[in-house]
C-alpha positions in Angstrom: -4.0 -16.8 -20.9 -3.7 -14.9 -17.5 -6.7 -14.6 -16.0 -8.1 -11.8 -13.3 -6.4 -13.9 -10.7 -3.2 -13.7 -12.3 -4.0 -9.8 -13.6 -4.2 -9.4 -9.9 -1.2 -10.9 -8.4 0.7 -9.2 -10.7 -0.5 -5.8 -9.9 -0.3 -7.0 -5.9 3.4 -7.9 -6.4 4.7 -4.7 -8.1 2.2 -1.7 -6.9 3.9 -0.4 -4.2 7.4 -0.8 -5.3 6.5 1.2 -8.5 4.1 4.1 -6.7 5.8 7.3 -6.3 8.6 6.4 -9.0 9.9 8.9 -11.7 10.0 7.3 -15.5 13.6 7.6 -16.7 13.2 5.6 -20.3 11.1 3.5 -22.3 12.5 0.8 -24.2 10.6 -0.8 -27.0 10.8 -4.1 -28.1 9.3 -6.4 -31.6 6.0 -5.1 -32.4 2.9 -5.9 -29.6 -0.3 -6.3 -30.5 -1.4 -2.7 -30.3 1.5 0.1 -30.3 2.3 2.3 -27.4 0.3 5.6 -29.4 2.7 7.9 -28.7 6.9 8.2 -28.7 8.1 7.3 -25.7 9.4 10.4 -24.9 6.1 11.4 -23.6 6.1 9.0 -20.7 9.6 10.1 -19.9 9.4 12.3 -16.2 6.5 11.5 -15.5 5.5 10.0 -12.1 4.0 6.4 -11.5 0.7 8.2 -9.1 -0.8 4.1 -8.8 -1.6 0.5 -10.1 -5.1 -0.4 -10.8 -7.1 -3.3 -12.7 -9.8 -3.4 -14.9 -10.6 -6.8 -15.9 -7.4 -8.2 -17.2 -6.2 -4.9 -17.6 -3.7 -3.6 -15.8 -3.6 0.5 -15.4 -0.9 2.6 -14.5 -2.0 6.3 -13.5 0.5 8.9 -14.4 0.9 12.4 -13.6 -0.3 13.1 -17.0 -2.0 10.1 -18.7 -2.3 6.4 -18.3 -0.7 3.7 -19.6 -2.9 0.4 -20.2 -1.0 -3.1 -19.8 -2.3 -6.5 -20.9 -0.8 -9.5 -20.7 -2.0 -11.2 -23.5 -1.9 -15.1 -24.2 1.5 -16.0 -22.7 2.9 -12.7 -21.1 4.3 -11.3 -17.9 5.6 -8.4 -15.8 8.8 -8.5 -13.8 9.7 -5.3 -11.9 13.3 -5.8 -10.3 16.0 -2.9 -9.4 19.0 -4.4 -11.2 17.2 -7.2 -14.0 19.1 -8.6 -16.8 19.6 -7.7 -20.4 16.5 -7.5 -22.2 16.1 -11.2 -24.0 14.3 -12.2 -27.0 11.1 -12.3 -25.7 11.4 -8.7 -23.7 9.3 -6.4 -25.8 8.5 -3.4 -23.2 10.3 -1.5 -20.3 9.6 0.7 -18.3 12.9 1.9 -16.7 11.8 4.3 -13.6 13.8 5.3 -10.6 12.5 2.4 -8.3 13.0 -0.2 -10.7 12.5 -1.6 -14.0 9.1 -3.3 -15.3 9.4 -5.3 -18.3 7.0 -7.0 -20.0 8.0 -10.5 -21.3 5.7 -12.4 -23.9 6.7 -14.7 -26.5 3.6 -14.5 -28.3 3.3 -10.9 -28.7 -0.4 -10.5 -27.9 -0.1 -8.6 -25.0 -0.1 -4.3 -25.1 1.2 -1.3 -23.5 -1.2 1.8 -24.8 -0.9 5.2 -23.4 -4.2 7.3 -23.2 -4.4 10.8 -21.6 -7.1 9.6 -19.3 -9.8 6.6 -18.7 -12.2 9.6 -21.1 -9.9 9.3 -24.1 -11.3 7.0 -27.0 -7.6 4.8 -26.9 -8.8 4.0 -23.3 -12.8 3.7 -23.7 -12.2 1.7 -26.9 -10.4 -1.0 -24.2 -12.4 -0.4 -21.4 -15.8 0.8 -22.2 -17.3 -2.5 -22.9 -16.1 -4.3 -19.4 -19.0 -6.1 -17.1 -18.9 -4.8 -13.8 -16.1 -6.5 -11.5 -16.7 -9.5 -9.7 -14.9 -8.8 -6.5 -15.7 -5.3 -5.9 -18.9 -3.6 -4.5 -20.2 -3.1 -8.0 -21.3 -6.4 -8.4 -24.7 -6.0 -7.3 -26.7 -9.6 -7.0 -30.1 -7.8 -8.1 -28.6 -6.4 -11.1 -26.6 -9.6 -12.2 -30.3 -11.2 -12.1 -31.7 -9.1 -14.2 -29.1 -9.2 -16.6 -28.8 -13.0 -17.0 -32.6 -12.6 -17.7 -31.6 -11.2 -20.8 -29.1 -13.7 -22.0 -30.2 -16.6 -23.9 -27.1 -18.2 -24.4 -25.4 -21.0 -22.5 -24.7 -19.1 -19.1 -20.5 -20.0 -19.3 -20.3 -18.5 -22.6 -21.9 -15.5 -21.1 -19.0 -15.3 -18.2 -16.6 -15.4 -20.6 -18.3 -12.6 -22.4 -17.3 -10.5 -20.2 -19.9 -8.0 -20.4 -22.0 -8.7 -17.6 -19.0 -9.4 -15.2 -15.4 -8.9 -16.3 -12.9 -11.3 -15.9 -14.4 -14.6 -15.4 -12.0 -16.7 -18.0 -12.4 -20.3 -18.3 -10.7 -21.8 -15.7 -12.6 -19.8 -12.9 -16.2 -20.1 -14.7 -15.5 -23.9 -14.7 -14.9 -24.2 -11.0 -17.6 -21.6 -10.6 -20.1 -23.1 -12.0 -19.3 -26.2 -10.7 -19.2 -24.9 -7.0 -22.7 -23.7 -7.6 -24.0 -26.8 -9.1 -24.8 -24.9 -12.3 -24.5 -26.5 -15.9 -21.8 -25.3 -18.1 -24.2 -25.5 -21.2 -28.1 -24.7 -19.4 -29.3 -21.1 -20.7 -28.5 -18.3 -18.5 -31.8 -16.9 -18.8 -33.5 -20.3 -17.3 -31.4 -19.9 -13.9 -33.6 -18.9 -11.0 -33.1 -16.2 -8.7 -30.9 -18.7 -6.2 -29.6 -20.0 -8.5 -28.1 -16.6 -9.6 -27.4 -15.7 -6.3 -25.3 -18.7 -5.7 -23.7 -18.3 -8.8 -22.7 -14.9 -7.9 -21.4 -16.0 -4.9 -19.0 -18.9 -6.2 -17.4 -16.4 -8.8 -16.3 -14.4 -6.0 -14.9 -17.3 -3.6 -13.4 -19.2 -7.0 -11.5 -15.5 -7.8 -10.6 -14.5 -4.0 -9.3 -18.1 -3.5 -7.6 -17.9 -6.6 -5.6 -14.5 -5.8 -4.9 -16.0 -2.0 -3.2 -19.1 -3.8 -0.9 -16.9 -6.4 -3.5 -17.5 -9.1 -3.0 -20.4 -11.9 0.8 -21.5 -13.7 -0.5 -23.8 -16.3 2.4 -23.4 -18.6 4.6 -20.4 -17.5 2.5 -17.7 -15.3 4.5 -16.2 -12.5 4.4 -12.7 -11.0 6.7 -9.8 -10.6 8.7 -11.5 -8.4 9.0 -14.8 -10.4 6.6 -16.9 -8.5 4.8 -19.6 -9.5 0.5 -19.8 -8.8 -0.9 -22.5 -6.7 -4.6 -22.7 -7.7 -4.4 -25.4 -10.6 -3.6 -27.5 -7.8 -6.7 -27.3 -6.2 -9.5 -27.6 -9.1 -12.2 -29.5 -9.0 -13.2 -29.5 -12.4 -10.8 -27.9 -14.6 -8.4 -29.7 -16.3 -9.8 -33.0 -14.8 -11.6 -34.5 -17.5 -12.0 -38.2 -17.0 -10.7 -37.9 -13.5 -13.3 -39.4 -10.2 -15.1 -35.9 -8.9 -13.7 -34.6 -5.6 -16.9 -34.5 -4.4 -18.9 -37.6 -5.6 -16.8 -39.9 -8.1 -18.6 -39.4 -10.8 -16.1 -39.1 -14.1 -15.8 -35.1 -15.0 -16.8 -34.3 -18.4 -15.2 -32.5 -20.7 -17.1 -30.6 -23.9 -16.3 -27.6 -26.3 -18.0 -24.5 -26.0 -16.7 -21.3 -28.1 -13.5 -23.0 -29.2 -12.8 -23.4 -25.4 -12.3 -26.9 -23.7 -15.6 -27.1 -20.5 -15.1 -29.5 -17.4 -18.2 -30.4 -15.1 -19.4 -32.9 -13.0 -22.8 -34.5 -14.5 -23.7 -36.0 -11.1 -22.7 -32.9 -9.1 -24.0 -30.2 -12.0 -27.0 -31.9 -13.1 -29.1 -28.9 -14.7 
């Protein structure tokens, strides 16, 4: 599943090319895993004002609404002046004066939702329940203290949450965790203050490392452009279980927590 990282490189890749453009048409593919809300017609003449994120949320602000993308499991944007014929797997585009962005996703769990605003229920429904982002301002260290205080579940499952900070999937909390020494599995309340505060500082080298190397392609991520990510290449942890630790040589381990596969050093992430 993309990841902020990838949410991110995505948005990088195609915001300014889109700004500023008119929408022409809207072509709709197979069914996605929430429907667009409104006819398409609605979107039609309007004007693409900018590209944000939220989480793993992309958002397009329009002269009159907003139009929420996810990627889903498997999915993708491509935004291209001249692209091909729509293929199997093409199930949204937006054709607009600067260029067409289509949304390709074989598994069909990604969206396009139009809301009037971030205010409408559509868009609080999505959004409303989103931890605090983990590379912006927002993320305040005495606050993400406090919070953990209050979790008494294993401190990975409560990244993935999302609730306290958005967008920490499983790749990054792995190699998070692991850059601040921090068990996958030890409570979240139980972490001391440091221990927080180093936390809170590996999740924001793992994800601004992450977005300067293209994010992750474990199977077929690539962004607007059609390149490939370049941070799998570089984990310490993830995806290495069984393999000699970068930093001591100790075997990583792999476990299961929340139907999700863990890595971690035992040496290197003792408590």
């Amino acid at each position: 599943m993309p990841e902020l990282p990838e949410v991110e490189v995505t948005r990088l890749s195609f915001a300014d090319a889109i700004c500023g453009a008119r929408i022409i048409a809207v072509r709709l593919g197979q069914p996605l895993r929430w429907p667009l809300g409104v006819v398409p017609q609605v979107l039609v003449g309007q004007q693409v004002l900018a590209v944000r994120r939220r989480g793993k949320y992309l958002l397009l602000d329009l002269s009159a609404g907003l139009l929420l993308l996810h990627l889903g499991m498997s999915g993708s944007l491509a935004f291209s002046a001249a692209p091909r014929a729509p293929g199997k797997h093409d199930h949204f585009d937006l054709l607009t004066s600067h260029g067409v962005l289509r949304l390709h996703d074989p598994r069909r769990f990604g969206a396009a939702v139009f809301a009037s605003s971030e205010a409408d229920p559509v868009a609080l429904k999505l959004l409303g329940r989103l931890g605090v982002e983990p590379l912006g301002d927002a993320f305040d260290a005495e606050a993400f203290v406090q919070a953990l205080k209050r979790r008494g579940t294993a401190i990975k499952s409560v990244l993935l949450a999302g609730e306290v900070v958005v967008g920490v999937g499983n790749i990054y909390a792995s190699e998070a965790l692991f850059l601040a020494g921090i068990r996958p599995t030890c409570r979240a309340s139980k972490l001391s203050r440091p221990r927080v505060l180093r936390l809170r500082q590996a999740i924001r080298d793992v994800l601004a490392r992450a977005v300067a190397l293209g994010g992750s392609t474990l199977r077929n991520f690539s962004n607007a452009h059609g390149e490939s990510g370049h941070f799998q290449q570089q984990t310490m942890v993830y995806g290495r279980g069984g393999e000699p630790c970068r930093h001591c040589g100790s075997l990583i381990k792999t476990i299961r927590q929340g139907q999700r596969s863990t890595f971690f050093c035992p040496a290197c992430q003792k408590l």
